[in-house]
mmCIF file as gemmi writes it, N, C-alpha and C atoms, coordinates in Angstrom:
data_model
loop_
_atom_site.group_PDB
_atom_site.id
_atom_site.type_symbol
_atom_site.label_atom_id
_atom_site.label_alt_id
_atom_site.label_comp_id
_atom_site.label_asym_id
_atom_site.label_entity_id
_atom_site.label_seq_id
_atom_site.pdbx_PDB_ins_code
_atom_site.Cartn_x
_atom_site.Cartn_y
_atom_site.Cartn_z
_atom_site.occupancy
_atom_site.B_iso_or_equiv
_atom_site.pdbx_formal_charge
_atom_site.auth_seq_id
_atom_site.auth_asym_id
_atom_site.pdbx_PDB_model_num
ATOM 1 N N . UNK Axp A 1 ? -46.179 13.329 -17.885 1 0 ? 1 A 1
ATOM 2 C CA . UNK Axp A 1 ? -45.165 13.978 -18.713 1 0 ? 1 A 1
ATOM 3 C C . UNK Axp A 1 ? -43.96 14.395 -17.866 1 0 ? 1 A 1
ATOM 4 N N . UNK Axp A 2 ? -44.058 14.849 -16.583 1 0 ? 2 A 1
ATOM 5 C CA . UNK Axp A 2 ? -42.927 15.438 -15.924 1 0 ? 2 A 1
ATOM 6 C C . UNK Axp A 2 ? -42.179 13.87 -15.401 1 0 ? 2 A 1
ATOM 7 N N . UNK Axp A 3 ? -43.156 13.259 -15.22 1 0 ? 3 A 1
ATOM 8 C CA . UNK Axp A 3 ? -42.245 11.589 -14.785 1 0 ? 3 A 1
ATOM 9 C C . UNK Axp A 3 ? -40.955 11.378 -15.686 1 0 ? 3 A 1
ATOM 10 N N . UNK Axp A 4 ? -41.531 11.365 -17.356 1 0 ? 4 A 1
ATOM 11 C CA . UNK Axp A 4 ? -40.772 10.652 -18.134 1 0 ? 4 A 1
ATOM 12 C C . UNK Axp A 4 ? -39.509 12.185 -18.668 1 0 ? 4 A 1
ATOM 13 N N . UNK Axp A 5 ? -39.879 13.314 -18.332 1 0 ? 5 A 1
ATOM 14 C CA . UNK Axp A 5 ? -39.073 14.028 -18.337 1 0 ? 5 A 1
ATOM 15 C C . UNK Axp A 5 ? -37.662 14.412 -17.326 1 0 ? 5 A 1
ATOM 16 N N . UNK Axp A 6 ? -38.482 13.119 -15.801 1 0 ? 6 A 1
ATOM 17 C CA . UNK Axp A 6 ? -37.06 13.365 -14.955 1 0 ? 6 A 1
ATOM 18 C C . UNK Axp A 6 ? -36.719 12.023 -15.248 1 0 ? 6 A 1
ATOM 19 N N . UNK Axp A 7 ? -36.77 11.564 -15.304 1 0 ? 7 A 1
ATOM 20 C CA . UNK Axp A 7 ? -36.901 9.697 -15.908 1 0 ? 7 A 1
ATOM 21 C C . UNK Axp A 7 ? -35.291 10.126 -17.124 1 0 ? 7 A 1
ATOM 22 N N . UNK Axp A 8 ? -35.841 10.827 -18.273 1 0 ? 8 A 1
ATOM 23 C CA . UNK Axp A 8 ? -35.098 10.947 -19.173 1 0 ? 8 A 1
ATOM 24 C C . UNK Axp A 8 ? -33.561 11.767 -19.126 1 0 ? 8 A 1
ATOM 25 N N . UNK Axp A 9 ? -33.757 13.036 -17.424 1 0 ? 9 A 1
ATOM 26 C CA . UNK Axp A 9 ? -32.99 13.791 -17.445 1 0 ? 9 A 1
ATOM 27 C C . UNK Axp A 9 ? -31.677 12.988 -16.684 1 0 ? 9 A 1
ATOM 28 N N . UNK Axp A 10 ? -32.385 11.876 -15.91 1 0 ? 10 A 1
ATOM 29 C CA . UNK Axp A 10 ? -31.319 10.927 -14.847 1 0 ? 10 A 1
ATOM 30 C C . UNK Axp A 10 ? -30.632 9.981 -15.834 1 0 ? 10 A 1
ATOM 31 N N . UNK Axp A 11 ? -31.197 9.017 -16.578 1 0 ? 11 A 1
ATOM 32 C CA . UNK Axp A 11 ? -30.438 8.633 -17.597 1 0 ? 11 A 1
ATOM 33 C C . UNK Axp A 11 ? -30.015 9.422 -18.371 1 0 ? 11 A 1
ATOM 34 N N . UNK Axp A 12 ? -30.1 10.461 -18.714 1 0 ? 12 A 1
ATOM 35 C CA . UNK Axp A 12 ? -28.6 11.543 -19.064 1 0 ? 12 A 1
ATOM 36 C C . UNK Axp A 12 ? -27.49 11.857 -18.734 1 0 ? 12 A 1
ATOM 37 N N . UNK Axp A 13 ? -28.008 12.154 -17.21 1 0 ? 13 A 1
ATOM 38 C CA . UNK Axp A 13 ? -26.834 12.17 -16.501 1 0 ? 13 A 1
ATOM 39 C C . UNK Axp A 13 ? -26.371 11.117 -16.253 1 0 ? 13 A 1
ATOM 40 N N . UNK Axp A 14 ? -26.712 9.685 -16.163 1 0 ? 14 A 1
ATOM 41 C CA . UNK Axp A 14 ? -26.071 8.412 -16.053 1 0 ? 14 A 1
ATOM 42 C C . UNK Axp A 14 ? -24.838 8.512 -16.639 1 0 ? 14 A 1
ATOM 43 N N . UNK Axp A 15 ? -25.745 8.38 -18.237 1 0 ? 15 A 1
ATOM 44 C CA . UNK Axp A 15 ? -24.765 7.696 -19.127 1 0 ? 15 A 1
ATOM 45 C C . UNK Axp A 15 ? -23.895 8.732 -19.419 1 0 ? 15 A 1
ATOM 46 N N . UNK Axp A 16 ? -24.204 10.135 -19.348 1 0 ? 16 A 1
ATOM 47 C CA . UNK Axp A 16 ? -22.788 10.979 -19.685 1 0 ? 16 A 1
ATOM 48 C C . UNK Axp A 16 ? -21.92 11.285 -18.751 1 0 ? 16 A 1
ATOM 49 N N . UNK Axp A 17 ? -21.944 10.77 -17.187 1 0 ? 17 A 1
ATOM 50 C CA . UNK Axp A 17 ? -21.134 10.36 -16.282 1 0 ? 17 A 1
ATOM 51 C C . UNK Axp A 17 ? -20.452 9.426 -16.616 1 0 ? 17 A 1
ATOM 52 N N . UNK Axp A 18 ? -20.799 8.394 -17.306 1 0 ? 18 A 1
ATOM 53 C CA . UNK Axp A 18 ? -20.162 6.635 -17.436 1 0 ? 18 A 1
ATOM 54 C C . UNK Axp A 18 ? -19.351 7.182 -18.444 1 0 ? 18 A 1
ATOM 55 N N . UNK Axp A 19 ? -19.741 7.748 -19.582 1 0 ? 19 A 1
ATOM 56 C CA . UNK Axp A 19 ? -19.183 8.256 -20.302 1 0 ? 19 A 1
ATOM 57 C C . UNK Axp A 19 ? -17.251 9.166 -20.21 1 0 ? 19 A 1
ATOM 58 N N . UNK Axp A 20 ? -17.854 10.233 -19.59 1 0 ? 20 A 1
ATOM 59 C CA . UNK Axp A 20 ? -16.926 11.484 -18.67 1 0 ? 20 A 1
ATOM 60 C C . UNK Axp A 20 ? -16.116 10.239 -17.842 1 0 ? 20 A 1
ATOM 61 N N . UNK Axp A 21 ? -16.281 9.33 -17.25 1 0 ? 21 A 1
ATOM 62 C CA . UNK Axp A 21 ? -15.607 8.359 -16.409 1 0 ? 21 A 1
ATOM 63 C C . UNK Axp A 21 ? -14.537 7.714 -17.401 1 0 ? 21 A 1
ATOM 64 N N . UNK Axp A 22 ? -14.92 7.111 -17.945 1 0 ? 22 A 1
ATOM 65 C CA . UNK Axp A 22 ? -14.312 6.327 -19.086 1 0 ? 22 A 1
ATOM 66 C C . UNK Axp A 22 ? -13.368 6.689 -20.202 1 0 ? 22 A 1
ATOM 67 N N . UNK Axp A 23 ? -13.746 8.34 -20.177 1 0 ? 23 A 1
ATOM 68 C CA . UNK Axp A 23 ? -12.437 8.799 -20.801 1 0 ? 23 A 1
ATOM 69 C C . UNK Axp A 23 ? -11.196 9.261 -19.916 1 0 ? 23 A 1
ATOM 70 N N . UNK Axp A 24 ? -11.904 9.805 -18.874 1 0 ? 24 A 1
ATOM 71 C CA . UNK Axp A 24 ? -11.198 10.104 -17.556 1 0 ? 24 A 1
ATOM 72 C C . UNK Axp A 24 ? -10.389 9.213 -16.837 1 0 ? 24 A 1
ATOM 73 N N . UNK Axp A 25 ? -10.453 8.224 -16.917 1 0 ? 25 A 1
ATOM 74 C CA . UNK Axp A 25 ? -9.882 6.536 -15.923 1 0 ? 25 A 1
ATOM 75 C C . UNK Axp A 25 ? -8.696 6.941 -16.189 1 0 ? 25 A 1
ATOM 76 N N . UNK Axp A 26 ? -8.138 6.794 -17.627 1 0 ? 26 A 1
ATOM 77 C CA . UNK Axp A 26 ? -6.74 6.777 -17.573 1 0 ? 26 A 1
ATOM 78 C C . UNK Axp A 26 ? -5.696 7.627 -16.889 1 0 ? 26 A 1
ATOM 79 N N . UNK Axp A 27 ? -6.204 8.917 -17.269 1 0 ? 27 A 1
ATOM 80 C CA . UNK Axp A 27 ? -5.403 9.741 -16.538 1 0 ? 27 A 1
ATOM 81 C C . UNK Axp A 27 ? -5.335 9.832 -15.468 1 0 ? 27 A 1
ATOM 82 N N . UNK Axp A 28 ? -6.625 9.739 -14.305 1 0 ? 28 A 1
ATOM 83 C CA . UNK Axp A 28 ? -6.883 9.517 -12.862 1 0 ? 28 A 1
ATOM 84 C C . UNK Axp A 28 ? -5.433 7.972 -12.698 1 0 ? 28 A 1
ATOM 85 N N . UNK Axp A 29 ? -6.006 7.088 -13.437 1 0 ? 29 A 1
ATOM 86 C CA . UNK Axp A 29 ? -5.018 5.796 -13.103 1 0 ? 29 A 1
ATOM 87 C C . UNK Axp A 29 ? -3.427 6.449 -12.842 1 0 ? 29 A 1
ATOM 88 N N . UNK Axp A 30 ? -2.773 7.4 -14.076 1 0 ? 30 A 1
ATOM 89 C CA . UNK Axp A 30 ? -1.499 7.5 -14.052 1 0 ? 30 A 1
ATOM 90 C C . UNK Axp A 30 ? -1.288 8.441 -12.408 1 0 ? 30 A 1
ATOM 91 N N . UNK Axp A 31 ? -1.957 9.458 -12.794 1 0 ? 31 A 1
ATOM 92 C CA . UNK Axp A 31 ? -1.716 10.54 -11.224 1 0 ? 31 A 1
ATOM 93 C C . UNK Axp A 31 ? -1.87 9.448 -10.201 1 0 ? 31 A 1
ATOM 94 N N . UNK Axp A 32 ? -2.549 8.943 -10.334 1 0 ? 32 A 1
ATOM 95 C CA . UNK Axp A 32 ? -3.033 8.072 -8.672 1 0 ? 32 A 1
ATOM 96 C C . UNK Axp A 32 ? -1.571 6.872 -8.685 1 0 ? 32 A 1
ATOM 97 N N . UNK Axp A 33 ? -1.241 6.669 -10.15 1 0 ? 33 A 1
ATOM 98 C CA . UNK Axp A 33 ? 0.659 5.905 -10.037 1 0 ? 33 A 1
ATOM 99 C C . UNK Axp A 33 ? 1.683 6.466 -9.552 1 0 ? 33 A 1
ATOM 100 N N . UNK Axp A 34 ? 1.378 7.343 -10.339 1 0 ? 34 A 1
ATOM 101 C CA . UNK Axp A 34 ? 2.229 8.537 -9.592 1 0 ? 34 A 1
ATOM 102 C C . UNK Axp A 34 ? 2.438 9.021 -8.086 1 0 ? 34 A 1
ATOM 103 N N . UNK Axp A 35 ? 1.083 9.731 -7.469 1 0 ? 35 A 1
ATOM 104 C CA . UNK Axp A 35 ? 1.392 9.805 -6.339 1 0 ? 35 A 1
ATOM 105 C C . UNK Axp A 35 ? 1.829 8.585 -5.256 1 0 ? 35 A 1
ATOM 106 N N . UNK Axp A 36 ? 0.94 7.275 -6.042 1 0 ? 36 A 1
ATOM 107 C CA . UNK Axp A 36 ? 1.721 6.168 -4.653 1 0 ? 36 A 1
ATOM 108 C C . UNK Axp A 36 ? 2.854 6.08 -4.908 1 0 ? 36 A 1
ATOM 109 N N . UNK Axp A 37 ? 3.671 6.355 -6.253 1 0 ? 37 A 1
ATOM 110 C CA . UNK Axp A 37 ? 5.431 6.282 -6.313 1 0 ? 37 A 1
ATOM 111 C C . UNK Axp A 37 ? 6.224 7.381 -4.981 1 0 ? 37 A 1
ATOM 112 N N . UNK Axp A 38 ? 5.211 8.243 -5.248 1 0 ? 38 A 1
ATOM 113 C CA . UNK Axp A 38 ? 6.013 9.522 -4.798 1 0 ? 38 A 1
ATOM 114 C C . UNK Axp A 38 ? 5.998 9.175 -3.396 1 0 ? 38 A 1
ATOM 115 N N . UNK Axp A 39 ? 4.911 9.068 -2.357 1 0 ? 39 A 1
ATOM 116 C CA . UNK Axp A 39 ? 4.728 8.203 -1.053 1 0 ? 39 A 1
ATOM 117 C C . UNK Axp A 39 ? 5.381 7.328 -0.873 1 0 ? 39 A 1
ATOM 118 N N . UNK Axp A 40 ? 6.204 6.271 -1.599 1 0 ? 40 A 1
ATOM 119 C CA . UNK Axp A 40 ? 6.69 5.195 -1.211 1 0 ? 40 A 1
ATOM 120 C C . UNK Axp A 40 ? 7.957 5.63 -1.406 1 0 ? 40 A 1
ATOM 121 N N . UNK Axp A 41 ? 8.546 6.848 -2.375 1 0 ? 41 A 1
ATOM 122 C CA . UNK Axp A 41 ? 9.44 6.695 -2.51 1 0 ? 41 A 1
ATOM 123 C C . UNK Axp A 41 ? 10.324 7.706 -1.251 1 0 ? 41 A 1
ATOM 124 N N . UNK Axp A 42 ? 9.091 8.575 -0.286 1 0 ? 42 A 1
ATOM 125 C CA . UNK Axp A 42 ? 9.255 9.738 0.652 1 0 ? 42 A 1
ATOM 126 C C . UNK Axp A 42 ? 9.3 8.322 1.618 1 0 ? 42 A 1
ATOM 127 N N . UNK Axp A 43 ? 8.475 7.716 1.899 1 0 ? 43 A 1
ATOM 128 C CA . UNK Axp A 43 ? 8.375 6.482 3.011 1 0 ? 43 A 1
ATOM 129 C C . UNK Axp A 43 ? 9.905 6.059 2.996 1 0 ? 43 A 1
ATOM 130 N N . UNK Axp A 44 ? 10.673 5.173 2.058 1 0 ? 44 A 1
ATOM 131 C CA . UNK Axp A 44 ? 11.666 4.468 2.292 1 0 ? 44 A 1
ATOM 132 C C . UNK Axp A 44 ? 12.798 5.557 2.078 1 0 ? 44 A 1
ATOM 133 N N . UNK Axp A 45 ? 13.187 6.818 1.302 1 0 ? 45 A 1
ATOM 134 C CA . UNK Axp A 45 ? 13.838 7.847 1.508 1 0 ? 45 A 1
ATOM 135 C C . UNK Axp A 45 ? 14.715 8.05 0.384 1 0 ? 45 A 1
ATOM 136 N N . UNK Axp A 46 ? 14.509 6.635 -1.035 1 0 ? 46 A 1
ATOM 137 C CA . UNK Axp A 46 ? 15.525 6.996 -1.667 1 0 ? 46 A 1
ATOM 138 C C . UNK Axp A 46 ? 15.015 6.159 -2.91 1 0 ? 46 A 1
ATOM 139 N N . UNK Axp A 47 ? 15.478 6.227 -3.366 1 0 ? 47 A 1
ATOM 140 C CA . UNK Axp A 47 ? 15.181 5.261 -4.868 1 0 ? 47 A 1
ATOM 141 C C . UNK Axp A 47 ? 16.171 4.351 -5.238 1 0 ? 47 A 1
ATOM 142 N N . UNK Axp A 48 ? 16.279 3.43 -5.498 1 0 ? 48 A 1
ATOM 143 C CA . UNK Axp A 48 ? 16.894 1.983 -5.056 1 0 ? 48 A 1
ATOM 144 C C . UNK Axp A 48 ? 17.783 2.015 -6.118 1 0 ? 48 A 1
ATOM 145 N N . UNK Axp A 49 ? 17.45 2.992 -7.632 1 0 ? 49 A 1
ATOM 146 C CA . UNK Axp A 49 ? 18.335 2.403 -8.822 1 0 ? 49 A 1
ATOM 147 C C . UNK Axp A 49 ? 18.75 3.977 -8.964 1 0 ? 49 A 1
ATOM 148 N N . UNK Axp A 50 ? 18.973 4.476 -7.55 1 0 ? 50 A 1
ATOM 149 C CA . UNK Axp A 50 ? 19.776 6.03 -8.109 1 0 ? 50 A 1
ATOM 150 C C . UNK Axp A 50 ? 21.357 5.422 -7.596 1 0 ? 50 A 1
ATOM 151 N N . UNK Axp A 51 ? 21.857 6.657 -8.395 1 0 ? 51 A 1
ATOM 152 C CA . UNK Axp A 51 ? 23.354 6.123 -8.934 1 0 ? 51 A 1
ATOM 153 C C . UNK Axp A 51 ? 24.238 6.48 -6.987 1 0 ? 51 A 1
ATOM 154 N N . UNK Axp A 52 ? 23.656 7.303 -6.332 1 0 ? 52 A 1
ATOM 155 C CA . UNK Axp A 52 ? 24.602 7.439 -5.699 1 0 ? 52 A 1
ATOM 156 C C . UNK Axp A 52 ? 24.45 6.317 -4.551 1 0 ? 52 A 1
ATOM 157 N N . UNK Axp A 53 ? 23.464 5.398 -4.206 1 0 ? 53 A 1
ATOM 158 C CA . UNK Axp A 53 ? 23.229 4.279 -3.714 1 0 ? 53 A 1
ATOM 159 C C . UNK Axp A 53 ? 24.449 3.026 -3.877 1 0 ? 53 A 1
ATOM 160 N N . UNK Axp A 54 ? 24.193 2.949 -5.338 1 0 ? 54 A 1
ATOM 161 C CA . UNK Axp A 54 ? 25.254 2.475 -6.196 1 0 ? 54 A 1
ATOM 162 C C . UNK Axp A 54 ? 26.46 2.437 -5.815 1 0 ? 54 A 1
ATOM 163 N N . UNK Axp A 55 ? 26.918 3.965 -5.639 1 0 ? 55 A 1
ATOM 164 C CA . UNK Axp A 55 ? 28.548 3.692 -5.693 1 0 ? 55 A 1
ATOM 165 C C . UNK Axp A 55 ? 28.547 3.599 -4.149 1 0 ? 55 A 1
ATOM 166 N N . UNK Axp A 56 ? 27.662 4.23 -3.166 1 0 ? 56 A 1
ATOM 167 C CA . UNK Axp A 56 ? 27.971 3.838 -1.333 1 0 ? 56 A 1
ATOM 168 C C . UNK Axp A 56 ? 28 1.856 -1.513 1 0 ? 56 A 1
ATOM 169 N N . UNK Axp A 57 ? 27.087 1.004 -2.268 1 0 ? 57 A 1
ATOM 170 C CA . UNK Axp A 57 ? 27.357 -0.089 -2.202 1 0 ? 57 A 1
ATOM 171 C C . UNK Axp A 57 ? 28.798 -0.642 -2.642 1 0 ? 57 A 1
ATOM 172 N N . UNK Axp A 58 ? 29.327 -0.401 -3.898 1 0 ? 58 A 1
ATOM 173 C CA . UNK Axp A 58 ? 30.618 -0.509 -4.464 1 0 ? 58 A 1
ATOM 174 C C . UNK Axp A 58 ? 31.941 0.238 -3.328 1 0 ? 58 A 1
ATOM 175 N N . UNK Axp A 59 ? 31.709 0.891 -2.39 1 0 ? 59 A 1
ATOM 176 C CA . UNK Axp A 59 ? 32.657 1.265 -1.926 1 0 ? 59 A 1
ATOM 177 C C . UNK Axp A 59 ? 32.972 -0.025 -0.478 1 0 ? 59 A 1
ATOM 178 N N . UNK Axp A 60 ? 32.347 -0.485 0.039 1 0 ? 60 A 1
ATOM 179 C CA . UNK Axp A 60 ? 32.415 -1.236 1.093 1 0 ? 60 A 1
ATOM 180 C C . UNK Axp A 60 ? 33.227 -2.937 0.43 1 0 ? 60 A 1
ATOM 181 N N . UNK Axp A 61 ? 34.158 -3.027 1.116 1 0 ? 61 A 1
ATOM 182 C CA . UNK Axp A 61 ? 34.558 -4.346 0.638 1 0 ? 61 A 1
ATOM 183 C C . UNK Axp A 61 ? 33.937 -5.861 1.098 1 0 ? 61 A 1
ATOM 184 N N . UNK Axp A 62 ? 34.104 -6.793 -0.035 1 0 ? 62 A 1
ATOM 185 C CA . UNK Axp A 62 ? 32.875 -7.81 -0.427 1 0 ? 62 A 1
ATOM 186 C C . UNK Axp A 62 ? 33.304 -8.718 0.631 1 0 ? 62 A 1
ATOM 187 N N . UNK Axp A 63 ? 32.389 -9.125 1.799 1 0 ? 63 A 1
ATOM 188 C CA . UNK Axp A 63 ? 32.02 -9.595 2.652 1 0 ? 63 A 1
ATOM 189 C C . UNK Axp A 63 ? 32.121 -8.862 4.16 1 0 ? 63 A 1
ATOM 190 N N . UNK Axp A 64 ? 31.836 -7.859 3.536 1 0 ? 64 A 1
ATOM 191 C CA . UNK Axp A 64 ? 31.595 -6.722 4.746 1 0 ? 64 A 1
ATOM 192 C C . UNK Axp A 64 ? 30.255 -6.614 5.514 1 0 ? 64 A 1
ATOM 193 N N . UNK Axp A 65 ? 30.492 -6.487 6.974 1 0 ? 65 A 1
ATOM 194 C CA . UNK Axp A 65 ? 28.799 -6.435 7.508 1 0 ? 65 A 1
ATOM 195 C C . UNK Axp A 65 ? 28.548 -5.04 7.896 1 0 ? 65 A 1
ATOM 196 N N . UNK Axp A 66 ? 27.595 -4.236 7.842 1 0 ? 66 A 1
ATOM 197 C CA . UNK Axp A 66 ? 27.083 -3.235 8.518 1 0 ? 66 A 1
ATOM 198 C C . UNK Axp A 66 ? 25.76 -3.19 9.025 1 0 ? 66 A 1
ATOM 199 N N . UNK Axp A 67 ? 25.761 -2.943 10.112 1 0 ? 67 A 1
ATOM 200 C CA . UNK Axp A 67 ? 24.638 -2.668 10.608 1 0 ? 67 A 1
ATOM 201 C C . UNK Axp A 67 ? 24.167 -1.384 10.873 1 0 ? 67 A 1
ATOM 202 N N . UNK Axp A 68 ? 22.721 -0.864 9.787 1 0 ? 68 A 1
ATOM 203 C CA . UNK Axp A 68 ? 22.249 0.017 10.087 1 0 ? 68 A 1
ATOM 204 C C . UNK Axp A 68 ? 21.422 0.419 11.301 1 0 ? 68 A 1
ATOM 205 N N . UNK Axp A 69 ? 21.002 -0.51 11.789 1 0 ? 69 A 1
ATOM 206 C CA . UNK Axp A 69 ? 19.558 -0.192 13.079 1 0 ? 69 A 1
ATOM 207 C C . UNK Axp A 69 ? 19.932 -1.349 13.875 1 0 ? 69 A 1
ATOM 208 N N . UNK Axp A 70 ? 20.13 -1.232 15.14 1 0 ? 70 A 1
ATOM 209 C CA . UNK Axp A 70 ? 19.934 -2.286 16.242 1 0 ? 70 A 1
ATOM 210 C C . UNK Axp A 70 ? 18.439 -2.704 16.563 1 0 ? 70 A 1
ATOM 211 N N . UNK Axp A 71 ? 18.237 -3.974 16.76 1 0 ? 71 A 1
ATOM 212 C CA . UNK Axp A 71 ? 16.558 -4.169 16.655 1 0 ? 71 A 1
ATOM 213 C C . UNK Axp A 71 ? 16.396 -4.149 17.924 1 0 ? 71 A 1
ATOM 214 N N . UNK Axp A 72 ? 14.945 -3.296 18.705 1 0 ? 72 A 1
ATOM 215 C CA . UNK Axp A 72 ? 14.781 -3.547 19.077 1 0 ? 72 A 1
ATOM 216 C C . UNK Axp A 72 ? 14.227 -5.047 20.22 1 0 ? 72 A 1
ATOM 217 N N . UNK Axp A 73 ? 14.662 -4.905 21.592 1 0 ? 73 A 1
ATOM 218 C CA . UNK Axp A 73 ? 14.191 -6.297 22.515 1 0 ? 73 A 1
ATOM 219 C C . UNK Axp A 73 ? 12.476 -6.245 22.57 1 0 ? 73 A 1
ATOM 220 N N . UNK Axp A 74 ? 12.257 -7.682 22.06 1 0 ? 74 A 1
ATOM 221 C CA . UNK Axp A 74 ? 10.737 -8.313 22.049 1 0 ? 74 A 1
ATOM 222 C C . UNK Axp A 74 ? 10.163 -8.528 23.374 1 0 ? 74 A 1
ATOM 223 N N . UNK Axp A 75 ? 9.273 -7.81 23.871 1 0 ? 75 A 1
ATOM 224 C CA . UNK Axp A 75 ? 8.923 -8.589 25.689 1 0 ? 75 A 1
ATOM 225 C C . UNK Axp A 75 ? 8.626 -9.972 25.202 1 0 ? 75 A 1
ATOM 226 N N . UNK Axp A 76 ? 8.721 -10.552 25.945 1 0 ? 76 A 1
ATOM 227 C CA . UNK Axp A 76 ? 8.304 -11.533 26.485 1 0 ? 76 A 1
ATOM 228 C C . UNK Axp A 76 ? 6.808 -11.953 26.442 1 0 ? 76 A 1
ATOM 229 N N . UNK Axp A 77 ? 6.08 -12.976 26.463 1 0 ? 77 A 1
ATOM 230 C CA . UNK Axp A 77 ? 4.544 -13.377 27.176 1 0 ? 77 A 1
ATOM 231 C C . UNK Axp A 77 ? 4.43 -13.014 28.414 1 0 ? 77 A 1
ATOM 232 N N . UNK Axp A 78 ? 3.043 -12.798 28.676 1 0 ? 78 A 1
ATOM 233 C CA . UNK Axp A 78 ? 3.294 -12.3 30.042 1 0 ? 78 A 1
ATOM 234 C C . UNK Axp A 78 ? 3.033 -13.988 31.029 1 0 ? 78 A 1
ATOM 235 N N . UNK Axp A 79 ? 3.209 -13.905 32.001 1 0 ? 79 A 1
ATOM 236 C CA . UNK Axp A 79 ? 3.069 -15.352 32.476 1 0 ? 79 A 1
ATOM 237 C C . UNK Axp A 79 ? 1.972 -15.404 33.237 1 0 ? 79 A 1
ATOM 238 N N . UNK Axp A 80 ? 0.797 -14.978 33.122 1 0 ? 80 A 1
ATOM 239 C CA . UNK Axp A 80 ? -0.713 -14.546 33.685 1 0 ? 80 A 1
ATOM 240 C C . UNK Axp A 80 ? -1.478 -14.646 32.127 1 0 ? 80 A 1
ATOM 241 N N . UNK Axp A 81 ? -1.052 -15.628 31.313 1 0 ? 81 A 1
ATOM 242 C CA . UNK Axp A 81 ? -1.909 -15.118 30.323 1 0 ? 81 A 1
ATOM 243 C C . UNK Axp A 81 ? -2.978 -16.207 30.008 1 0 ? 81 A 1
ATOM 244 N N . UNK Axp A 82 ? -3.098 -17.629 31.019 1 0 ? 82 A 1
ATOM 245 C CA . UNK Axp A 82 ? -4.087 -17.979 31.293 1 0 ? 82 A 1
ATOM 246 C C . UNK Axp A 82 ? -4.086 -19.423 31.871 1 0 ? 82 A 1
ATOM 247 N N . UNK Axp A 83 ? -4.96 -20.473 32.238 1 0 ? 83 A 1
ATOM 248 C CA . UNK Axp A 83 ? -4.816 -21.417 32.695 1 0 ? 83 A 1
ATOM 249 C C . UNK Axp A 83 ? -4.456 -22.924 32.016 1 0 ? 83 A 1
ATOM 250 N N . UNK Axp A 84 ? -3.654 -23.708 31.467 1 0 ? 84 A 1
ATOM 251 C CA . UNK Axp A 84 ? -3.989 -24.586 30.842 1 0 ? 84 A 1
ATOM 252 C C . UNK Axp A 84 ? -4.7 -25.633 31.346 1 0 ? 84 A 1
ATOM 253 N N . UNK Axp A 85 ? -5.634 -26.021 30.043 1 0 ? 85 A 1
ATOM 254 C CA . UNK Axp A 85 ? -6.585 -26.926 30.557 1 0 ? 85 A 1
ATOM 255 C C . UNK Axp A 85 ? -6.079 -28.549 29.817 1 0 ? 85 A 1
ATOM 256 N N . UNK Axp A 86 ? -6.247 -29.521 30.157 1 0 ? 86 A 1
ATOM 257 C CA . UNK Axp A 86 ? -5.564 -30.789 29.364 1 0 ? 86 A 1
ATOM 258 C C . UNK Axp A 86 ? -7.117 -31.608 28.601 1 0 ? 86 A 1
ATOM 259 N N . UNK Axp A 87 ? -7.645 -31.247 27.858 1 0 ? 87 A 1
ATOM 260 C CA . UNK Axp A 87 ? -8.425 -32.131 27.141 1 0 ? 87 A 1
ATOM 261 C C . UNK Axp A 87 ? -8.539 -33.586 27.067 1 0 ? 87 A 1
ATOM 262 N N . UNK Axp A 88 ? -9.389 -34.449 26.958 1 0 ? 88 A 1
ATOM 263 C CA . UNK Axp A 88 ? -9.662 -35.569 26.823 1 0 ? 88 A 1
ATOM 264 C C . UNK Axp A 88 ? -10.695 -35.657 25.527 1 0 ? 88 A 1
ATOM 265 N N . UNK Axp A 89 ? -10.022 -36.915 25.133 1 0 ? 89 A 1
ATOM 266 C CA . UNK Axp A 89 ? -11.13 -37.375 23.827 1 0 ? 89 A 1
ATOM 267 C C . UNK Axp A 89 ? -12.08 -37.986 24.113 1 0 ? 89 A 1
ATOM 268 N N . UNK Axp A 90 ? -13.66 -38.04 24.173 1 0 ? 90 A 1
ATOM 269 C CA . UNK Axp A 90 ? -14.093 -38.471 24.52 1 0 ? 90 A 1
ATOM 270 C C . UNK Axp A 90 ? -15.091 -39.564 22.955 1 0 ? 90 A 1
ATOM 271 N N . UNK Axp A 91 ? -15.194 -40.844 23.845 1 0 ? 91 A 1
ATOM 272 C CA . UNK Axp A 91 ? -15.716 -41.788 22.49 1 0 ? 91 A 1
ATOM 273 C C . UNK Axp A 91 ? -16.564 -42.061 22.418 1 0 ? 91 A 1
């Protein structure tokens, strides 16, 4: 009797977890949209379709270059990075 009484109490809690889940998804889905907007939008610093973006683009005349960031210099390979060997096909 106590078997089928914890037996019965775990599939309770199963299914009214799956349950509680399933009404729950959506809203978890939007917050969890939300916060990766908000992160991406702190990451890159601005929002791409705000107006004052806009008019800094419209003010620069059309075929103008600016450079925001100088890129950093790439090293090189190092020249110790190993022996070449020349293969043969063998038939």
């Amino acid at each position: 009797m106590v078997f089928l009484k914890t037996l019965l109490i775990i599939l309770l809690v199963y299914y009214g977890l799956k349950i509680l889940f399933r009404l729950l998804k959506p809203y978890l889905m939007k917050y969890i949209a939300k916060k990766a907007g908000q992160r991406f939008e702190q990451t890159f610093g601005h929002n791409p379709y705000d107006a004052n973006t806009q008019k800094r683009k419209s003010k620069d005349k059309e075929g103008s270059v600016s450079i925001d960031q100088i890129p950093t210099k790439k090293k090189g390979s190092k020249s110790d990075v190993g022996e070449y060997v020349d293969y043969e096909e063998i038939d």
